[in-house]
C-alpha angles and dihedrals in degrees: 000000000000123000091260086066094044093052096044088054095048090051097048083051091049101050095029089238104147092191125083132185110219131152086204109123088212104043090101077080106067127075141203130254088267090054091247125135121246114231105232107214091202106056114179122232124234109252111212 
């Protein structure tokens, strides 16, 4: 987790918004405070 995740998440914590914008492929891993997944608006597709 870099500090641009961990900001988005305590954010998220601090204003209740469950869901995130992030162009990071791995961000459906991290959770907030309350254990619960953020929603990331901008999933990335798979390229085969």
């Amino acid at each position: 987790m870099d500090l641009a995740d961990a900001t988005l998440i305590v954010a998220s914590e601090i204003t209740g918004i469950k869901e995130i914008a992030s162009i990071d492929s791995d961000f459906y891993i991290y959770r907030n405070i309350r254990n619960q997944y953020l929603s990331n608006i901008f999933p990335l597709a798979k390229v085969k």
